[in-house]
N, C-alpha and C positions, 0 to 999 in steps of 0.2 A: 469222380465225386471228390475225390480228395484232391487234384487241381484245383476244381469249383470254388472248394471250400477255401481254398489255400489264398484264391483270387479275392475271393470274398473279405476275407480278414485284413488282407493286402489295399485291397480298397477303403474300407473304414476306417486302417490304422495312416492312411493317405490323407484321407478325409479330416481326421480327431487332428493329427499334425498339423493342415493346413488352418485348421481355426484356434490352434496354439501358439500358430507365427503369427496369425492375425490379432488374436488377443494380445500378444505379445506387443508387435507394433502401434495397437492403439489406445496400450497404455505405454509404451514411450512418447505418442506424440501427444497423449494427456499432459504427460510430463513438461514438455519441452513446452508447448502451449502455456503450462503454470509460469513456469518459471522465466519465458519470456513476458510473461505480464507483470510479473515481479520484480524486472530487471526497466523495465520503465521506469523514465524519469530523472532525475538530475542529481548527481551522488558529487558530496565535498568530497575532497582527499584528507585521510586526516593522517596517514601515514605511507612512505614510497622508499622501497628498498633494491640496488640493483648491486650485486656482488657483495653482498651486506654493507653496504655501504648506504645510509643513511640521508634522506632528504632532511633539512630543516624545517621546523613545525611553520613558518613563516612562509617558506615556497608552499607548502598546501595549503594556505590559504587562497593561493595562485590557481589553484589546478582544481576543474571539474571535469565528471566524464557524465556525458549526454546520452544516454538509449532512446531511442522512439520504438514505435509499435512496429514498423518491419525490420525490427535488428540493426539498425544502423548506428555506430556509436561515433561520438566526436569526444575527444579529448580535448579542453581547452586550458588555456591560459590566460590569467584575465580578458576570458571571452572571448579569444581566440583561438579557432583549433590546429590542430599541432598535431592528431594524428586521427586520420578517420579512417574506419574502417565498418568491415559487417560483421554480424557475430552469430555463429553457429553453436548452437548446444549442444550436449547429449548428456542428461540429467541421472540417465540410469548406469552411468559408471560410476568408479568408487575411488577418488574422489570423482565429483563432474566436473565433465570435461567443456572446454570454450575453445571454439577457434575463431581468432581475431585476424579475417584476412582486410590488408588494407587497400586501400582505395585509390589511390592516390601517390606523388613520390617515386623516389628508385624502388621502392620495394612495393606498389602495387601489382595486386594479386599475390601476394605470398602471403601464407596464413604463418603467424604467432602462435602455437599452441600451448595452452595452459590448460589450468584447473582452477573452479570457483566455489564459491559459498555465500549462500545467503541467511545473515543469521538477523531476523528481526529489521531493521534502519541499516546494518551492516552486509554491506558486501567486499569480499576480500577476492581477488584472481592473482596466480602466481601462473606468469607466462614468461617461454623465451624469446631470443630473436628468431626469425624465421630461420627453417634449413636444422634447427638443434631439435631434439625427444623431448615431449612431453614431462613439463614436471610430474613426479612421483608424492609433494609434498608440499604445506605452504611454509616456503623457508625461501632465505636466499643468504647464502655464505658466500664468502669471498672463494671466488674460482669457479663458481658453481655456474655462472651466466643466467640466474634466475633473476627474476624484476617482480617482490612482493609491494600489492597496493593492494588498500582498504582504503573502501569512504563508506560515509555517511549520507542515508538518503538526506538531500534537501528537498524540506516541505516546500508545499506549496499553498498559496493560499487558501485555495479547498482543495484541500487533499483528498481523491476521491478514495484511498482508503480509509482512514478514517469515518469519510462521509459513510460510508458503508455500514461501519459499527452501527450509528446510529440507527439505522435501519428496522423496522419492527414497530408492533402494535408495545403500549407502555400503558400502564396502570398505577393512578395515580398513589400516592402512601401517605401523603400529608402535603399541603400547601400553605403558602402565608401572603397575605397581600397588606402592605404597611404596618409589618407586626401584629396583622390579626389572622388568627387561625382560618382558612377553610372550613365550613361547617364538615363533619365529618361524613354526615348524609352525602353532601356535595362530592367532595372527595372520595366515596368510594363509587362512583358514578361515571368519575371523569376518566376518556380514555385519551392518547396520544401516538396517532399514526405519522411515522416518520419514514416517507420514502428517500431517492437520493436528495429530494429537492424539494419535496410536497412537505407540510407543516399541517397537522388539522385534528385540533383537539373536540374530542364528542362529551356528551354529559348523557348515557344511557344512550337510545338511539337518534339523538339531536347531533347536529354539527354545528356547534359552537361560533367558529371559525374556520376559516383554511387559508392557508398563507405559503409562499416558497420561504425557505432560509438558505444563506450562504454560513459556512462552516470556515472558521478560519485558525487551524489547528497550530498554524507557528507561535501563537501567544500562548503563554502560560498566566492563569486557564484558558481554557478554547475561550475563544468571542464567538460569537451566535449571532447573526443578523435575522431579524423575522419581521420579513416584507409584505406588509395588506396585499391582498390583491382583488379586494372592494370595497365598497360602502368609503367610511371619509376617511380610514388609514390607507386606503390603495394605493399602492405604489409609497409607503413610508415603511421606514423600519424601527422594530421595537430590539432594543440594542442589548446584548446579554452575555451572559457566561453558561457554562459548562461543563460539567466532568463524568466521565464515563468508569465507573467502579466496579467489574464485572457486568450482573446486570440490572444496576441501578444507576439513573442518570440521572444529576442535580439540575438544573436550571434556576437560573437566577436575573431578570430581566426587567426592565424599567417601559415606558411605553413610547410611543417614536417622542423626539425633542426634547425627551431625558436624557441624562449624560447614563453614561454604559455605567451596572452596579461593579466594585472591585471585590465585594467579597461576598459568601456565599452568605445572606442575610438580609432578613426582611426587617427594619427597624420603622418605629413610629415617625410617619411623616418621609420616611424616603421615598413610597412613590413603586418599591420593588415588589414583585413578587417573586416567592422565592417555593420552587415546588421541586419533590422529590418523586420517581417514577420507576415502577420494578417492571423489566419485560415479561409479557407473558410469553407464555410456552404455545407456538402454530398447534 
């Protein structure tokens, strides 16, 4: 009986473990998944350090590094690359860890290993040359054979982050069209569905309209493009702005063959409307 028993416990505490490693595992490769989708995309250099020794703010403007969606990074110099390789993560160590093995070169197949960070537009990696230990730290002193770089994401012209914010049913709070109020009736009425691409404003259970927009986040404020896609605007865009304050989002928009409004305001005879919209809550 007390073998049995003994087997028995032996069994379930087998059991409990194997879907511990399992949990364990499938929230590292959560991880690694994030943070490979985060690491897409095209990053300035805005600083580069090898044995503390100091790059000029001028050579970074020289130097990009490239991720695409299966790990593969390029290094370039005025657009030209200079050192590719693939990039392995493992986000659940402390710092995380990157291994940059390269591609190409006397030193294809040897991995680089470093440590990275992603803080907002900023990502920073301190790696050595191949064959040395993992940095400990983001630093690089002289002697030490570390090589610290930070860039800066470079936007793109829709930046599908961004575009994402947007994202959400929106409730209107006030409108003005050539300096005249929205009736208030109207305005509490109006609602504004924004997928990554869909545009389509309702008035209670009517649709108004529905339109795609292009998002173009490098301008300060966004620009907004919001393109018909029937009746006589189809295929025209009504040209605009926008800003994202938590979650109230300004708009401010002229209608296609008007020049783009520059500030957030609806005056008499401009032509703009000019609306404000709070998300609601799924």
């Amino acid at each position: 009986m007390m073998t049995r028993t003994l087997l028995a416990c032996l069994a379930v505490s087998s059991v409990v473990g194997l879907g511990l490693v399992r949990a364990a595992d499938d929230a590292k490769e959560a991880a690694i998944k994030k943070d490979r989708t985060a690491l897409q995309g095209t990053w300035q250099a805005i600083s580069y350090a090898l044995d503390g020794q100091k790059a000029s703010a001028e050579d970074m403007k020289k130097i990009k590094l490239v991720i695409d969606a299966e790990g593969k990074s390029s290094a370039q110099r005025d657009g030209k690359t200079f050192i590719a390789s693939t990039i392995k993560l493992d986000p659940t160590k402390t710092p995380k860890a990157i291994d940059m093995t390269y591609t190409e070169g006397e030193i294809q197949g040897k991995p680089a290993l470093g440590i990275y960070k992603i803080e907002g537009d900023l990502l920073t990696i301190c790696r050595v040359a191949p064959g040395m230990d993992r940095p400990a730290e983001f630093s690089s002193k002289p002697g030490s054979g570390y090589t610290l770089m930070t860039y800066k994401r470079e936007k793109t012209e829709v930046d599908r982050e961004d575009a994402n914010k947007l994202q959400g049913t929106w409730a209107c709070v006030s409108g003005e069209n050539a300096g005249k109020p929205i009736p208030e009736g109207t305005v509490k009425k109006l609602r504004l569905v924004l997928t990554q691409d869909k545009y389509a404003t309702h008035r209670g259970d009517e649709l108004l309209f529905e339109s795609t927009y292009k998002l173009d986040a490098t301008k300060s404020p966004w620009q907004i493009d919001i393109i018909g896609t029937e009746g006589e605007n189809k295929g025209k865009a009504a040209q605009g702005i926008c800003r994202l304050e938590g979650d109230t989002l300004t708009l401010c928009y002229t209608m296609p063959s008007k020049d783009r409004p520059k500030q957030f305001e609806s005056k008499a005879g401009s032509e703009a409307t000019l609306t404000v919209w709070k998300r609601t809550k799924p």
